[in-house]
N, CA, C and O atoms as CSV, one atom per row, in Angstrom:
chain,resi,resn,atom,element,x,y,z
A,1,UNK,N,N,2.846,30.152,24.934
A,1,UNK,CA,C,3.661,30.001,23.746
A,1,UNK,C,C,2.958,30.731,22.600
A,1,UNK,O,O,1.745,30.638,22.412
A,2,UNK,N,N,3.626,31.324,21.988
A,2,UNK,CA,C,3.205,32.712,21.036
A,2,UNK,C,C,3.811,31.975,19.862
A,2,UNK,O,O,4.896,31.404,19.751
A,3,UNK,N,N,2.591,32.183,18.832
A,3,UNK,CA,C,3.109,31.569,17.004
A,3,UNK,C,C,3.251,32.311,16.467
A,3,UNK,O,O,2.287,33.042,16.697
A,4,UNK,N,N,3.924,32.811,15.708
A,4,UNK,CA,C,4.848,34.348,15.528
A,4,UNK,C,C,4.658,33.823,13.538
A,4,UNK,O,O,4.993,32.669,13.271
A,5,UNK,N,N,4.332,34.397,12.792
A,5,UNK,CA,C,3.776,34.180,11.386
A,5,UNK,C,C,4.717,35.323,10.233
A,5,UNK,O,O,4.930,36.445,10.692
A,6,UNK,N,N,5.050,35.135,9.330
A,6,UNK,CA,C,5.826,35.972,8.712
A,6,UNK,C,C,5.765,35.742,6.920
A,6,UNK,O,O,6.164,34.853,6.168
A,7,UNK,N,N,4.986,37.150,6.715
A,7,UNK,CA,C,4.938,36.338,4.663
A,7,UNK,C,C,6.110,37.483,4.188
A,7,UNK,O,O,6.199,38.554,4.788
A,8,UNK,N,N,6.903,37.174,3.167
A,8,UNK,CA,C,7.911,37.846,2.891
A,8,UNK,C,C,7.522,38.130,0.992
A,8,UNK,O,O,7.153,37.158,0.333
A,9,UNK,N,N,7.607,38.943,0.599
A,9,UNK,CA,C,7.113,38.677,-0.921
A,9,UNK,C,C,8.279,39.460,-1.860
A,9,UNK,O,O,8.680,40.624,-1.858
A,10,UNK,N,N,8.690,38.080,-2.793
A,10,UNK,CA,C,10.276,39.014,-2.853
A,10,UNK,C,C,10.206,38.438,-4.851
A,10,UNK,O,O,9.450,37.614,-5.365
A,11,UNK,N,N,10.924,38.987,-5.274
A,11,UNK,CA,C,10.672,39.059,-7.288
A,11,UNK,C,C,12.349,38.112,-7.034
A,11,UNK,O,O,13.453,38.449,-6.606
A,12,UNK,N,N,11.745,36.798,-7.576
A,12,UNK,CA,C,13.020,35.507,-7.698
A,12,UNK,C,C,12.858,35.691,-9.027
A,12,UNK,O,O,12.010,34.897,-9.435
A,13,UNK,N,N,13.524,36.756,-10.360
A,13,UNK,CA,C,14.073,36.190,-11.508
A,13,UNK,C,C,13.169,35.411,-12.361
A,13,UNK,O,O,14.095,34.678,-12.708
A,14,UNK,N,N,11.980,34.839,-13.122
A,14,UNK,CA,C,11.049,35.320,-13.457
A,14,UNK,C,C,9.936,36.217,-12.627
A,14,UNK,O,O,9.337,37.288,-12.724
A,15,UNK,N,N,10.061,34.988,-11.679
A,15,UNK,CA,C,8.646,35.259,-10.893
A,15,UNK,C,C,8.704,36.289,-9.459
A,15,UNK,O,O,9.645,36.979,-9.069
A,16,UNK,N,N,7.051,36.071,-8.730
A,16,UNK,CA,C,7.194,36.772,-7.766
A,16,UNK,C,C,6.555,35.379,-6.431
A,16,UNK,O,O,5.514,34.726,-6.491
A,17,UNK,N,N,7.454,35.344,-5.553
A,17,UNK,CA,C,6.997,34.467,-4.794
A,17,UNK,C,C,7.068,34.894,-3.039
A,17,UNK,O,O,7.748,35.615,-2.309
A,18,UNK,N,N,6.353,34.311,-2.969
A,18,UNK,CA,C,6.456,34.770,-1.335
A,18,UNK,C,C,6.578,33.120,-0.672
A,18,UNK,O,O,6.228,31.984,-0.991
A,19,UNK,N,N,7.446,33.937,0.662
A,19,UNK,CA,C,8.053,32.829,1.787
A,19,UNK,C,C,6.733,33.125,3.012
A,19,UNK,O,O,6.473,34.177,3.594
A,20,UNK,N,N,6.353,32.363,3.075
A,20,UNK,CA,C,5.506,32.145,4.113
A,20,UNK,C,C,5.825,31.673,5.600
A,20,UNK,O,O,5.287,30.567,5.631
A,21,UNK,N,N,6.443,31.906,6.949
A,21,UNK,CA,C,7.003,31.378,7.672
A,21,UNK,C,C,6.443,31.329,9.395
A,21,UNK,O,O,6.488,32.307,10.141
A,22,UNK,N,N,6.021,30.211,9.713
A,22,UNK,CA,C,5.385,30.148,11.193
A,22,UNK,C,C,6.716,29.576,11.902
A,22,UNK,O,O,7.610,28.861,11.448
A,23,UNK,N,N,6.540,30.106,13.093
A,23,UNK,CA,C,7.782,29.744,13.842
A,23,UNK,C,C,6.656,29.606,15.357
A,23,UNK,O,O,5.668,30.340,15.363
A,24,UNK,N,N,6.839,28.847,16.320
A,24,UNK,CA,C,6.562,29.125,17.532
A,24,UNK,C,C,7.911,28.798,18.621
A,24,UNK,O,O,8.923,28.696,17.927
A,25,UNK,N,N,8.111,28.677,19.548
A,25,UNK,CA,C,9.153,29.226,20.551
A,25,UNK,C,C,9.987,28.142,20.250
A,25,UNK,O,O,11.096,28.478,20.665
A,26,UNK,N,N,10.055,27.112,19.794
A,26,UNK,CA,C,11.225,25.997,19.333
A,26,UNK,C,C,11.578,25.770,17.654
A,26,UNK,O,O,12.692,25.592,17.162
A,27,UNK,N,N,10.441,25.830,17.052
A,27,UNK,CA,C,10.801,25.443,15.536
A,27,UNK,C,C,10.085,26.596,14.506
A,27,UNK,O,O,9.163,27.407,14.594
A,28,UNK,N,N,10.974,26.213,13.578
A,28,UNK,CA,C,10.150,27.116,12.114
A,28,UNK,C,C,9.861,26.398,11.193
A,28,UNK,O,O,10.419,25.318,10.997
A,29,UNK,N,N,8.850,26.917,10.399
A,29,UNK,CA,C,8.653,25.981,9.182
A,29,UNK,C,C,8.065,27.186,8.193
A,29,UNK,O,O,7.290,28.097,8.487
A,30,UNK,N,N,8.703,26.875,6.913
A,30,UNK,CA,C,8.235,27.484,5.721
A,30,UNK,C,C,7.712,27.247,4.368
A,30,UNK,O,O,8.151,26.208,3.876
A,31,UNK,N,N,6.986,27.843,3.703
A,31,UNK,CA,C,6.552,27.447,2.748
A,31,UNK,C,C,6.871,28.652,1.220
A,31,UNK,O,O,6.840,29.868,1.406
A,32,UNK,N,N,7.041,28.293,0.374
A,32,UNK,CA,C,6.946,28.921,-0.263
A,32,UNK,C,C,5.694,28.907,-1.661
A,32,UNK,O,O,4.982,27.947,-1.954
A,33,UNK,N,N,5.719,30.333,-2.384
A,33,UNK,CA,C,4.477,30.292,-3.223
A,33,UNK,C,C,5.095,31.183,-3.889
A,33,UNK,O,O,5.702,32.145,-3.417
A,34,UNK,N,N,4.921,30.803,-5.404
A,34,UNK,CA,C,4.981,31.305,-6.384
A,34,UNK,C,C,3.719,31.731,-7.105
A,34,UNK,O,O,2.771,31.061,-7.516
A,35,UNK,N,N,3.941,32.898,-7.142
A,35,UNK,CA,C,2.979,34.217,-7.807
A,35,UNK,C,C,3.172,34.399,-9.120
A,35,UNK,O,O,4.249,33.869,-9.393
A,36,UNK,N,N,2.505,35.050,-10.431
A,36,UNK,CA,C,3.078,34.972,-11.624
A,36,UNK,C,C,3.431,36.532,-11.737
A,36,UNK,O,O,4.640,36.759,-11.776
A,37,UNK,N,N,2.734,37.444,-11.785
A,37,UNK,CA,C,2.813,38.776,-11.998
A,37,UNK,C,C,2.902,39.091,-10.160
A,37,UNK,O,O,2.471,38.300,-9.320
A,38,UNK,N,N,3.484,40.265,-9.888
A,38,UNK,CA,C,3.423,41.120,-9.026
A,38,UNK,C,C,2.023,40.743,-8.333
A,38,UNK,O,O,1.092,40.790,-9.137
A,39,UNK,N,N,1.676,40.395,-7.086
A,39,UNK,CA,C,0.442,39.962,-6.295
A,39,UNK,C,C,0.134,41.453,-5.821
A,39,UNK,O,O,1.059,42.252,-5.681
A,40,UNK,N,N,-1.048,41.766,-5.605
A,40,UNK,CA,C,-1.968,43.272,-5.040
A,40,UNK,C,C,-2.150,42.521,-3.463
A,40,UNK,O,O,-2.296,41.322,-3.224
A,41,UNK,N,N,-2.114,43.196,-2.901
A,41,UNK,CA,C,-2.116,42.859,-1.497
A,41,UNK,C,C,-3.851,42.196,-1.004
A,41,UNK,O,O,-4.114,41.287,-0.216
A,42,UNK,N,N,-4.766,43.050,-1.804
A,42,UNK,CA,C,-5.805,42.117,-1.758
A,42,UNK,C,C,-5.730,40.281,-2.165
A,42,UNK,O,O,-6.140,39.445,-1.360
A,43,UNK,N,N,-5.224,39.958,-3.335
A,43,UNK,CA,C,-4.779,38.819,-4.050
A,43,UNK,C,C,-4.340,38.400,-3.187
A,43,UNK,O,O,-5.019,37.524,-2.652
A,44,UNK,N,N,-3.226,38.681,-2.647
A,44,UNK,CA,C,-2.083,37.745,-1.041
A,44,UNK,C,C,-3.308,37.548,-0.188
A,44,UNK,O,O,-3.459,36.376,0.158
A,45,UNK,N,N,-4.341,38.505,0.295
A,45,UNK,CA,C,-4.836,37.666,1.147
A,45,UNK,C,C,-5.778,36.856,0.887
A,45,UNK,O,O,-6.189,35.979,1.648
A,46,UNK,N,N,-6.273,37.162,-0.472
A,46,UNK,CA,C,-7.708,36.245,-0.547
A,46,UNK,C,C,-7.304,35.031,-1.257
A,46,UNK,O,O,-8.186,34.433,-1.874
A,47,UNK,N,N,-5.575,34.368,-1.273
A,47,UNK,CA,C,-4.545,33.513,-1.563
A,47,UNK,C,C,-4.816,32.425,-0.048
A,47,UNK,O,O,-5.424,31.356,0.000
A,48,UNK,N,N,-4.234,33.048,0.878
A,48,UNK,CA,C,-4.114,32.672,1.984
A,48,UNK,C,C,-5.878,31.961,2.672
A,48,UNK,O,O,-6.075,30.955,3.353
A,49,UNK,N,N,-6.722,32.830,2.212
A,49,UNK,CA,C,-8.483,32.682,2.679
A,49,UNK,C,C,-8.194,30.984,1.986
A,49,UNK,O,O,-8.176,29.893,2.555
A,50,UNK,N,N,-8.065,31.228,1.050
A,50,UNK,CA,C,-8.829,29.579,-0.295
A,50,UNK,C,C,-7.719,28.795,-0.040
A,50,UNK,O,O,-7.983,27.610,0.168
A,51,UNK,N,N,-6.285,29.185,0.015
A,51,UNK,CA,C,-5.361,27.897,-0.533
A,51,UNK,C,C,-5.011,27.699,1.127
A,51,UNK,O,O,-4.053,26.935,1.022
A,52,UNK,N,N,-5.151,27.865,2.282
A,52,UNK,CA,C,-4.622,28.189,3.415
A,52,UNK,C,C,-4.460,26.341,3.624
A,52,UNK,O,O,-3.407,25.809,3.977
A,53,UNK,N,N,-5.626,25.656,3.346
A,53,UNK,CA,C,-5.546,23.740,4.021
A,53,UNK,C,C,-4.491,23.512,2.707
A,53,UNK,O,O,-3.442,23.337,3.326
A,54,UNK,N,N,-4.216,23.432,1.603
A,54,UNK,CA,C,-3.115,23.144,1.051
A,54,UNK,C,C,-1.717,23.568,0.857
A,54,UNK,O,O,-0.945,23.126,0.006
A,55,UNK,N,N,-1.497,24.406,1.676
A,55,UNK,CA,C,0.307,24.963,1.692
A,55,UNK,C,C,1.035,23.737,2.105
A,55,UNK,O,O,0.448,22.817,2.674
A,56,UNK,N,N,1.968,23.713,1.902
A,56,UNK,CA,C,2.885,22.040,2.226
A,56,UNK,C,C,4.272,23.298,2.942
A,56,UNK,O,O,4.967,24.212,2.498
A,57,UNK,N,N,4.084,22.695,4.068
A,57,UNK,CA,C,5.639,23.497,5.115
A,57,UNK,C,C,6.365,22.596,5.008
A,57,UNK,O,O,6.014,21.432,4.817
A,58,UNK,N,N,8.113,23.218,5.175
A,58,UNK,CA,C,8.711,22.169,5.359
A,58,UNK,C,C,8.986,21.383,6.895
A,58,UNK,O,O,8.400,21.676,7.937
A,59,UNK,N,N,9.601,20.754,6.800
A,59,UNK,CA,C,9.546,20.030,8.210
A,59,UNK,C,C,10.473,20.805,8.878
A,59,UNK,O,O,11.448,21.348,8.359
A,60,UNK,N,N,9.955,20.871,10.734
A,60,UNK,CA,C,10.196,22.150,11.478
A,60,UNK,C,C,12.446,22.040,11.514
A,60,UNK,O,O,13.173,21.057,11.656
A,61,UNK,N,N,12.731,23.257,11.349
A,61,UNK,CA,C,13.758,23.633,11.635
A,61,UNK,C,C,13.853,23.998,12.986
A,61,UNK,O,O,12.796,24.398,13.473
A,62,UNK,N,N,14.932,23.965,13.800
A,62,UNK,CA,C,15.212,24.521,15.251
A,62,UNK,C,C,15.354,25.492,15.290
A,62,UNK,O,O,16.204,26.004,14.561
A,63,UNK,N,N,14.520,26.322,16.246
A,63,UNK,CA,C,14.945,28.052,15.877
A,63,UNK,C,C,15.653,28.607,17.083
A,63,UNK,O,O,15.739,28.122,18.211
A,64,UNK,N,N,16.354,30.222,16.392
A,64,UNK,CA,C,16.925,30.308,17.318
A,64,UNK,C,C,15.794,30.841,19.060
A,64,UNK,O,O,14.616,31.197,19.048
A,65,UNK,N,N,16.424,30.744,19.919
A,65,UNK,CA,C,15.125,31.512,20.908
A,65,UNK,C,C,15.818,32.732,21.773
A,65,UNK,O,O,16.944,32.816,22.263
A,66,UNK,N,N,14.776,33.583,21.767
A,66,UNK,CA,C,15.670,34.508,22.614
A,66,UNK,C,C,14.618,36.137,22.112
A,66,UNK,O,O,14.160,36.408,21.002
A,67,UNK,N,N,14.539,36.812,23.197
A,67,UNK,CA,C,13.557,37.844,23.249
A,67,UNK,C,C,14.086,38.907,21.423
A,67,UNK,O,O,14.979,38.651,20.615
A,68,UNK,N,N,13.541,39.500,21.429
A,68,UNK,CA,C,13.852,40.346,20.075
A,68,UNK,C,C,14.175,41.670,20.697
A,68,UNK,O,O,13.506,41.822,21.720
A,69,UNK,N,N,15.012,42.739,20.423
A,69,UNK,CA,C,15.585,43.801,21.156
A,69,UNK,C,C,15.665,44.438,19.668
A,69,UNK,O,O,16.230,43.909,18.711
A,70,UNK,N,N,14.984,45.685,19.665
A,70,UNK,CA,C,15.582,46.789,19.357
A,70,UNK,C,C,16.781,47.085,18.997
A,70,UNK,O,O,17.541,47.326,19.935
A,71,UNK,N,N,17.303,47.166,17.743
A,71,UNK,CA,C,18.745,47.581,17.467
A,71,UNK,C,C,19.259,48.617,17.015
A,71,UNK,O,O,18.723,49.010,15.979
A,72,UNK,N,N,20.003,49.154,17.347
A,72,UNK,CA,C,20.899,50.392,16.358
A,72,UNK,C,C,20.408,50.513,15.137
A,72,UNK,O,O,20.464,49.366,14.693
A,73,UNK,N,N,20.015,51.117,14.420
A,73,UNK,CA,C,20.171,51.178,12.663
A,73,UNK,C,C,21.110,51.521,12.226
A,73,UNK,O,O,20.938,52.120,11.164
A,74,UNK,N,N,22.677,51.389,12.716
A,74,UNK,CA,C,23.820,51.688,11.729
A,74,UNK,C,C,24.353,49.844,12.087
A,74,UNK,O,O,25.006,49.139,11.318
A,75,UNK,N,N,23.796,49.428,13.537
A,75,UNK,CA,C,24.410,48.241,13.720
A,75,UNK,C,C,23.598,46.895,12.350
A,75,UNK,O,O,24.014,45.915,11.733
A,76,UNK,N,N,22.279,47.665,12.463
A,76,UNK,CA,C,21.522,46.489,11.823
A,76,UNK,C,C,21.892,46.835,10.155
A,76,UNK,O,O,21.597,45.934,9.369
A,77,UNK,N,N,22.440,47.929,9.653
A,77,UNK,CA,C,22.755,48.166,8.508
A,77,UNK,C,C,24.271,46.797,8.107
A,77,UNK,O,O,24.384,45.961,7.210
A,78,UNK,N,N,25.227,47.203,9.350
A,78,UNK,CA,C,26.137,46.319,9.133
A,78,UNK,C,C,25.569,44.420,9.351
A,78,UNK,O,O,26.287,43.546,8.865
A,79,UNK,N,N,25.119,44.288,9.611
A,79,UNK,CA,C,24.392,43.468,10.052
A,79,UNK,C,C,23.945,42.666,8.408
A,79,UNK,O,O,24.244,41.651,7.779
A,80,UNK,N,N,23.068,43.858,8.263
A,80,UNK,CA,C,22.460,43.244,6.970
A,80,UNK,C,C,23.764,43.223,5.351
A,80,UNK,O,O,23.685,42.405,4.434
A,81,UNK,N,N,24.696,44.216,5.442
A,81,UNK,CA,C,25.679,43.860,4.586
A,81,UNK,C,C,26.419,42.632,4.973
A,81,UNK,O,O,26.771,41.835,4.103
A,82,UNK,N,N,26.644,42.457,6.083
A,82,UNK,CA,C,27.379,40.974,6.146
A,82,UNK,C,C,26.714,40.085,5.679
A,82,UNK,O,O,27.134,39.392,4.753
A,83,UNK,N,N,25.598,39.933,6.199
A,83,UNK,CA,C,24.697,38.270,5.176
A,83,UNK,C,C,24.696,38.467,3.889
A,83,UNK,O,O,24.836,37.487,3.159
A,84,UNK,N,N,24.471,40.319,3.088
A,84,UNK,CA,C,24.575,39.856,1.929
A,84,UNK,C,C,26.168,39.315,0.753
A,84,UNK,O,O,26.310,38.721,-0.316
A,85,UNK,N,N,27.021,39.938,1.735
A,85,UNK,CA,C,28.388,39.085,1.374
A,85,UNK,C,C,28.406,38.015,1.900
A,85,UNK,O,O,29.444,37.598,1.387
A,86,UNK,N,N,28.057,37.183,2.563
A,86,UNK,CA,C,27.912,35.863,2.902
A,86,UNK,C,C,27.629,34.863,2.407
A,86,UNK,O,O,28.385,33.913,2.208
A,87,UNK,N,N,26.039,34.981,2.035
A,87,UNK,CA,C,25.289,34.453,0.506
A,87,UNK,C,C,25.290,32.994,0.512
A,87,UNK,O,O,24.644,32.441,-0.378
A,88,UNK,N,N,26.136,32.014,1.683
A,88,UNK,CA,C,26.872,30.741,1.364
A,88,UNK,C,C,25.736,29.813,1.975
A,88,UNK,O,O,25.453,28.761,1.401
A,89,UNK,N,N,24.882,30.322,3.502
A,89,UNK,CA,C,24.260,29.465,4.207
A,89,UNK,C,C,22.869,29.386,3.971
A,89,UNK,O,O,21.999,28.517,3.919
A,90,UNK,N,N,23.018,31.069,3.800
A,90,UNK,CA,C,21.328,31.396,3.449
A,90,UNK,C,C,20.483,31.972,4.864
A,90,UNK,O,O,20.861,32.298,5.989
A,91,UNK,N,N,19.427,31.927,4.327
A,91,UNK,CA,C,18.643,32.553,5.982
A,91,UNK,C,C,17.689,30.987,6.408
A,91,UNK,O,O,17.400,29.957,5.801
A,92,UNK,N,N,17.499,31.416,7.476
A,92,UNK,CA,C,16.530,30.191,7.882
A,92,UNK,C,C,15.582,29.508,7.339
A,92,UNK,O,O,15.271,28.324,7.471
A,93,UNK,N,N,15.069,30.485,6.613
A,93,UNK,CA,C,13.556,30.274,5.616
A,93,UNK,C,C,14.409,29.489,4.766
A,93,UNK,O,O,14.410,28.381,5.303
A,94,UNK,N,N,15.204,29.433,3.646
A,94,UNK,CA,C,16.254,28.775,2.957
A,94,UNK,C,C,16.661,27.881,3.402
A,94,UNK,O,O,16.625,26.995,2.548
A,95,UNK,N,N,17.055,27.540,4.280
A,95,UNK,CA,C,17.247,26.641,4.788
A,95,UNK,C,C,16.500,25.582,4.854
A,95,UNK,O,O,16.925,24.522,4.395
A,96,UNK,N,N,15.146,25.675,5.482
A,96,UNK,CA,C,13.932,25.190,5.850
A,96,UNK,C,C,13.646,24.923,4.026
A,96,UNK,O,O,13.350,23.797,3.626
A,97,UNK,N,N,13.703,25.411,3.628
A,97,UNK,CA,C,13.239,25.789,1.782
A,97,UNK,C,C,13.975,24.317,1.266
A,97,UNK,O,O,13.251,23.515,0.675
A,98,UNK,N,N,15.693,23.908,1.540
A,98,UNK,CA,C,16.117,23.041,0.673
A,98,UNK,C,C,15.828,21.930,1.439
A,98,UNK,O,O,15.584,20.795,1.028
A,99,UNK,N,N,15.878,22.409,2.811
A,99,UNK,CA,C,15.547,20.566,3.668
A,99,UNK,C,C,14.114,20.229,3.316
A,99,UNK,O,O,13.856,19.117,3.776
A,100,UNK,N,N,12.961,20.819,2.603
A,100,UNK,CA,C,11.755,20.417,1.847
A,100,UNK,C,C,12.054,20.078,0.732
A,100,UNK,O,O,11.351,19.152,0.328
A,101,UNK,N,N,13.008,20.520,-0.151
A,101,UNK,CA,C,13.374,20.222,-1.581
A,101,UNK,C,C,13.874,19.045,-1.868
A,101,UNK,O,O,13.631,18.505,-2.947
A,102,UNK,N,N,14.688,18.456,-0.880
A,102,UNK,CA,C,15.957,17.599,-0.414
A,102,UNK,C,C,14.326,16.029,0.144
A,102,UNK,O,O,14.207,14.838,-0.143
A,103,UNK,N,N,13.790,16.640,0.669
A,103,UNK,CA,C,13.253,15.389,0.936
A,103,UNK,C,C,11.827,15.137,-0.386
A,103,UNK,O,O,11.181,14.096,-0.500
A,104,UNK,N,N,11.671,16.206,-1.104
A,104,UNK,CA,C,11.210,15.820,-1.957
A,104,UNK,C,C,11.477,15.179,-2.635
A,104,UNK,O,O,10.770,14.312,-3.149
A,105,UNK,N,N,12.896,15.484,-2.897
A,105,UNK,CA,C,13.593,14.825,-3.981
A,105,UNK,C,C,13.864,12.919,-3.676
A,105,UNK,O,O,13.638,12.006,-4.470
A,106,UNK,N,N,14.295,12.851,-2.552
A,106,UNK,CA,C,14.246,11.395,-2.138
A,106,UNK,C,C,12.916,10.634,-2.045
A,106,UNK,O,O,12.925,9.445,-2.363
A,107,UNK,N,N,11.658,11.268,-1.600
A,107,UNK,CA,C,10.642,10.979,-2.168
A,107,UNK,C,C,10.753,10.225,-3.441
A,107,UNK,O,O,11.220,9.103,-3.641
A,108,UNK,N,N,10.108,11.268,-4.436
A,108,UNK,CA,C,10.261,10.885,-5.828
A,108,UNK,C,C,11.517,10.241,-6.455
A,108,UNK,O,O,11.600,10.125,-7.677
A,109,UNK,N,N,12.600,9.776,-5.535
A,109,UNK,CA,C,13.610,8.911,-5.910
A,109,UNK,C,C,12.950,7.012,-5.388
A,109,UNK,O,O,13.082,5.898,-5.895
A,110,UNK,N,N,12.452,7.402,-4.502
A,110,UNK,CA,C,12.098,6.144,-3.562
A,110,UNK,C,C,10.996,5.598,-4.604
A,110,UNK,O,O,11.150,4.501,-5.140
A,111,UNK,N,N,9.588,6.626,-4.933
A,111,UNK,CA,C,8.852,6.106,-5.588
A,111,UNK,C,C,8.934,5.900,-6.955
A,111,UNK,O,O,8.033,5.248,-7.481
A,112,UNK,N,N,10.194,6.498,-7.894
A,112,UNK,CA,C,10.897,5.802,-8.987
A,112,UNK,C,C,11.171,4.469,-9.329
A,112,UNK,O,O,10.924,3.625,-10.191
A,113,UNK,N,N,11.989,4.700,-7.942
A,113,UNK,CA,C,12.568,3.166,-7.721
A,113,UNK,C,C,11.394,1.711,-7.749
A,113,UNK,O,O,11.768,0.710,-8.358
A,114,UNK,N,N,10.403,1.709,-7.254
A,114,UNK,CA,C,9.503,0.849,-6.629
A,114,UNK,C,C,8.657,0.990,-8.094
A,114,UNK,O,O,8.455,-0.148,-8.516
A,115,UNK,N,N,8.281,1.680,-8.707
A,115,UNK,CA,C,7.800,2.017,-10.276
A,115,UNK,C,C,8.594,0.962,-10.900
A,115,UNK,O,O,8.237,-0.047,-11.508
A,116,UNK,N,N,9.854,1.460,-10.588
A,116,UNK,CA,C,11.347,0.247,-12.171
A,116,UNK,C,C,10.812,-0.886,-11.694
A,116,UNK,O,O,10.212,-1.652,-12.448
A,117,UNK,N,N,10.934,-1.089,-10.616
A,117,UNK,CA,C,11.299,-2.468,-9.622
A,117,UNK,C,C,10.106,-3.123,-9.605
A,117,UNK,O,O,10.338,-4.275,-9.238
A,118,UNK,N,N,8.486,-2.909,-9.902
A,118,UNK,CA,C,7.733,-3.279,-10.201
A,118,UNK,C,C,6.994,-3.682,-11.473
A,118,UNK,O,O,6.045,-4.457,-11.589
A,119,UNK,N,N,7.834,-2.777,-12.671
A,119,UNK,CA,C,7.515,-2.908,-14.410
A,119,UNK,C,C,8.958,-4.080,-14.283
A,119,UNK,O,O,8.791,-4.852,-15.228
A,120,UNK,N,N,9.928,-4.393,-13.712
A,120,UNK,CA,C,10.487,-5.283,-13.842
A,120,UNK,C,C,9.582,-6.659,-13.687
A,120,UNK,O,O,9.177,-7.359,-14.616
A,121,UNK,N,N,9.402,-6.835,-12.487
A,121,UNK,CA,C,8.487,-8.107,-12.139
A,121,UNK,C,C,7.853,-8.376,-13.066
A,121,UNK,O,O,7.859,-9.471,-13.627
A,122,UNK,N,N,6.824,-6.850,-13.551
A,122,UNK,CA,C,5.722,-7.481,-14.390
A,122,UNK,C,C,6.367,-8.068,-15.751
A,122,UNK,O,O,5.580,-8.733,-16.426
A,123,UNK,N,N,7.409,-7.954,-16.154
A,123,UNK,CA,C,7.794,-7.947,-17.116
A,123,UNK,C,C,8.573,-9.393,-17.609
A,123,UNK,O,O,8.606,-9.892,-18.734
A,124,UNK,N,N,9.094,-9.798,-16.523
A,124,UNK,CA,C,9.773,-11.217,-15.913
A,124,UNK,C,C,8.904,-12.217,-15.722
A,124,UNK,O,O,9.163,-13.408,-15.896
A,125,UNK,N,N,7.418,-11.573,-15.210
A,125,UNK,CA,C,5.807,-12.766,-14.868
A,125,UNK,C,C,5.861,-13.044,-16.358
A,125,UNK,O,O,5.844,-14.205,-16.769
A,126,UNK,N,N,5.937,-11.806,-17.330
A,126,UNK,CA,C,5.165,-11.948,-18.886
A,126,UNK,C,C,6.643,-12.986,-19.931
A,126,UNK,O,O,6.717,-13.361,-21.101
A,127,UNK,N,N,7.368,-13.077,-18.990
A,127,UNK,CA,C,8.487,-13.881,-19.917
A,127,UNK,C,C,8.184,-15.136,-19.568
A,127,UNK,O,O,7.991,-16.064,-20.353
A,128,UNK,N,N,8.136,-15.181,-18.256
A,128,UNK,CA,C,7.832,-16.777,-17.880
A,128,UNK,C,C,6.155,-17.299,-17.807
A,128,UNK,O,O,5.856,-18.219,-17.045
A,129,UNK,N,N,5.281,-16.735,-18.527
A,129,UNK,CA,C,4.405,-17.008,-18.768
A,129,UNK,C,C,4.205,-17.485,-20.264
A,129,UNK,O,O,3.389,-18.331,-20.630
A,130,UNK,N,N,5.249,-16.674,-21.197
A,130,UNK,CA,C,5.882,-17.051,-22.386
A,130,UNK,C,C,6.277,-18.404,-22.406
A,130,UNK,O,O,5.526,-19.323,-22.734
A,131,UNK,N,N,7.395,-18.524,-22.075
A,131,UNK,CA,C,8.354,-19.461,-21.564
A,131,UNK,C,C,6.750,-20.719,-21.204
A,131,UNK,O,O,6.341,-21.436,-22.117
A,132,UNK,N,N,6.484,-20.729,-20.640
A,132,UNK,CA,C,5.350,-22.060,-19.831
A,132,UNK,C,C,4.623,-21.886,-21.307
A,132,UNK,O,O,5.205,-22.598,-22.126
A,133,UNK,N,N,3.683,-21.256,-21.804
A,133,UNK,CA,C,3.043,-21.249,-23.077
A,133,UNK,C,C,3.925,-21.844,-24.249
A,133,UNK,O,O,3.353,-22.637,-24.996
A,134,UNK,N,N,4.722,-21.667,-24.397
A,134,UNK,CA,C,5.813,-22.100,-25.797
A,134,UNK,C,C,5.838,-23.781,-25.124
A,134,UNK,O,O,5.253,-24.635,-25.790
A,135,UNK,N,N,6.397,-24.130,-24.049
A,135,UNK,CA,C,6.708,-25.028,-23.415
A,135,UNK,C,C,5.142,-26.406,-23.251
A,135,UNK,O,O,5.334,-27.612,-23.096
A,136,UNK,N,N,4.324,-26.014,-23.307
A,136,UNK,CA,C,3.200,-26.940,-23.647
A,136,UNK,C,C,2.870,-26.961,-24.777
A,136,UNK,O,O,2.486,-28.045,-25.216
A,137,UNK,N,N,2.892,-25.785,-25.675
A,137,UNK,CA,C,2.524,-26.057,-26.949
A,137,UNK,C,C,3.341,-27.424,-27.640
A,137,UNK,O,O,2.728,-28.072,-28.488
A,138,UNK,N,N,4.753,-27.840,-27.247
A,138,UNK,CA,C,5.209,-29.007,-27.759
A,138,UNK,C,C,4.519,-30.510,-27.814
A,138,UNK,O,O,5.121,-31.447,-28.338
């Protein structure tokens, strides 16, 4: 089983970020990184040397499987205009990109929640601790 690795480095509208993507023969997973200025290809790798134990992937996507073949270059031209009129699903990496975003987000919804739901309590102990204090002082 072959781990097949892929950095993509593309200018998202301020910034410059690169998709980082390991796939081995069943799943993919990606990461992305945001760059501030244009990265020098030295920078990308001596990125990868230091930050390599902290990249956060997203959780594995199913990939497709199937040998890679050589294509036409007028077929792969059409090829590549169709996805970019398409625009709707996205590519795999994207994919992989919002199902990390998506569970981030419920994350930090879950641990919101348990934050309210705990300044409540404390807050309800400090009334009825009120409440008992007022209540002997009589």
């Amino acid at each position: 089983m072959a781990v097949r690795i892929r950095l993509t480095i593309l200018f998202d509208e301020p910034f410059w970020i690169g998709l980082y993507e390991r796939s081995d023969g069943e799943a993919c997973q990606v990461c992305k990184i945001t760059f501030g200025a244009e990265p020098k290809d030295y920078e990308v790798y001596e990125f990868f040397l230091r930050q390599w134990n902290r990249l956060c992937f997203s959780p594995p996507v199913k990939a497709q499987s199937g040998p890679e073949r050589r294509t036409n270059p007028k077929r792969l031209q059409r090829r590549i205009r169709a996805q970019l009129e398409q625009r709707g699903f996205g590519t795999k990496a994207q994919q992989a990109l919002k199902l990390q975003q998506e569970q981030g987000k419920t994350e930090r919804n879950r641990k919101n929640r348990e934050q309210k739901e705990a300044e409540r309590e404390r807050r309800y102990a400090l009334r009825e601790e009120k409440k008992k204090a007022k209540h002997r002082g009589k």
